[in-house]
C-alpha positions in Angstrom: -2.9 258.8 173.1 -1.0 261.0 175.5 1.9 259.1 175.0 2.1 259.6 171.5 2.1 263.1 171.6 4.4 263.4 174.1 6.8 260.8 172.5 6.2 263.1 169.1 6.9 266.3 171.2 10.3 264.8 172.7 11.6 264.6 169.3 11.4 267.7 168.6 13.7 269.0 171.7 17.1 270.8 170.8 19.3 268.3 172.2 17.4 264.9 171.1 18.7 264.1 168.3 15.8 264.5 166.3 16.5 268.3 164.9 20.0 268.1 164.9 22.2 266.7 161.7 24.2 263.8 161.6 27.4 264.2 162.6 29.5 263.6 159.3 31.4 260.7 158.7 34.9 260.5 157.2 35.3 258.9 154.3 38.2 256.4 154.1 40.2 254.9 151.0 42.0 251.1 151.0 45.6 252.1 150.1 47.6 249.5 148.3 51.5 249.9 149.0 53.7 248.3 146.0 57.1 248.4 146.9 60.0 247.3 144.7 63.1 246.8 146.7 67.2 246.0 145.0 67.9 242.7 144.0 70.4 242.7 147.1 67.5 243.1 149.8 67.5 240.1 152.3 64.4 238.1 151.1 64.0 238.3 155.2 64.2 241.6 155.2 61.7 243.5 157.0 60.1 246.6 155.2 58.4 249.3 157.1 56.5 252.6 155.6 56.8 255.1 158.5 54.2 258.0 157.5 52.2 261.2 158.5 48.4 259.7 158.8 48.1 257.7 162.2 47.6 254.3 160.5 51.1 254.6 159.0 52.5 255.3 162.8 52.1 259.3 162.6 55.8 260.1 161.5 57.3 257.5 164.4 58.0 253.6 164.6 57.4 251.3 163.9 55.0 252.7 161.5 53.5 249.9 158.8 54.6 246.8 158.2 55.0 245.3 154.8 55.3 242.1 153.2 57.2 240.4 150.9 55.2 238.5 148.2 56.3 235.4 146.2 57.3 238.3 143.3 59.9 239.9 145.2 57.8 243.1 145.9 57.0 244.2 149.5 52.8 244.8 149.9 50.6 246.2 152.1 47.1 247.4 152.4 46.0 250.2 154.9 42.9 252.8 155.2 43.8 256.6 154.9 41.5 259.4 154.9 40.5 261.0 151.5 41.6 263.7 150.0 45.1 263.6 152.9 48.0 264.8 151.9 50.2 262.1 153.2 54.6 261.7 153.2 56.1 259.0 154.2 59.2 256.8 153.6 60.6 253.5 153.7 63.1 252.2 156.2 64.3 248.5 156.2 64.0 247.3 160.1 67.4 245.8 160.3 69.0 248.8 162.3 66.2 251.2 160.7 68.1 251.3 157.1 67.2 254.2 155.2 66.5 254.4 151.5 69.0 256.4 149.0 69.1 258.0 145.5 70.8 256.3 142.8 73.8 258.5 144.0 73.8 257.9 147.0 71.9 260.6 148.7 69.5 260.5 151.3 66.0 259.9 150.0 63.6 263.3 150.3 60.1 261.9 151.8 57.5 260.5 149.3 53.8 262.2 149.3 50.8 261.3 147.6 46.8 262.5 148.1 44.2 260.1 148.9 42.0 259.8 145.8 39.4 257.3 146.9 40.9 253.6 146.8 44.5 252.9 145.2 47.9 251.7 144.6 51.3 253.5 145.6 53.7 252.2 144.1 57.6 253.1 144.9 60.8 251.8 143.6 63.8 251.7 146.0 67.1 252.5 144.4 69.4 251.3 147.0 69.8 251.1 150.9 71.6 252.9 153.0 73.8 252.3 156.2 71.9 251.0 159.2 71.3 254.0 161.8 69.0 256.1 164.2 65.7 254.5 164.0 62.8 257.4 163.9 61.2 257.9 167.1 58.6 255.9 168.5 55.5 255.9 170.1 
């Protein structure tokens, strides 16, 4: 009997666990990545999405690795945090390509918020030169 009140009475100890709240968890969302390259990509090119959240390499390469489907389009499926603000952007791994505009310019960084689970979908206009790959880890 003494042990019962004395197990009852270490429960309710600051520092036991028992009074305390759990620690909250962070809710994560499975994040589809769509992307549709020019009809002059390699079919062996390598497609990378080089982004802010940690799983998408924290803003350095290698960052995340796509694949290329059957379709032509370059997929991958990752977990982000909800409600991130995330930027990213695409880079080809053959000498770290970057993407461009339709004219020609250098392509300002995508962003998107983590909504609960979904699809990005991007469509790349054209690649440009091969060049400095972004930093890595």
């Amino acid at each position: 009997m003494k042990w019962l009140a004395l197990l009852a009475l270490a429960g309710a100890v600051p520092g036991c666990g028992a009074l305390e709240p759990a620690p909250r968890i962070q809710p994560y969302a499975s994040v589809t990545f769509d992307v549709t390259v020019p009809s002059d990509t390699p079919a062996s090119a390598t497609l990378h999405v080089v982004g802010s959240e940690a799983s998408l390499g924290g803003d350095q390469a290698p960052g995340f690795h796509l694949r290329r489907g059957a379709d032509g389009h370059h997929t991958g499926l990752v977990r982000l945090p909800v409600d991130a603000e995330v930027s990213y952007e695409l880079r080809r791994e053959d000498g770290w390509t970057p993407e461009l505009s339709l004219q020609g310019e250098p392509m300002p960084r995508r962003t998107f918020r983590v909504e609960g689970d979904m699809t990005v979908s991007a469509t790349v206009a054209r690649w440009g030169t091969p060049g400095e790959p972004p930093p890595r880890q």
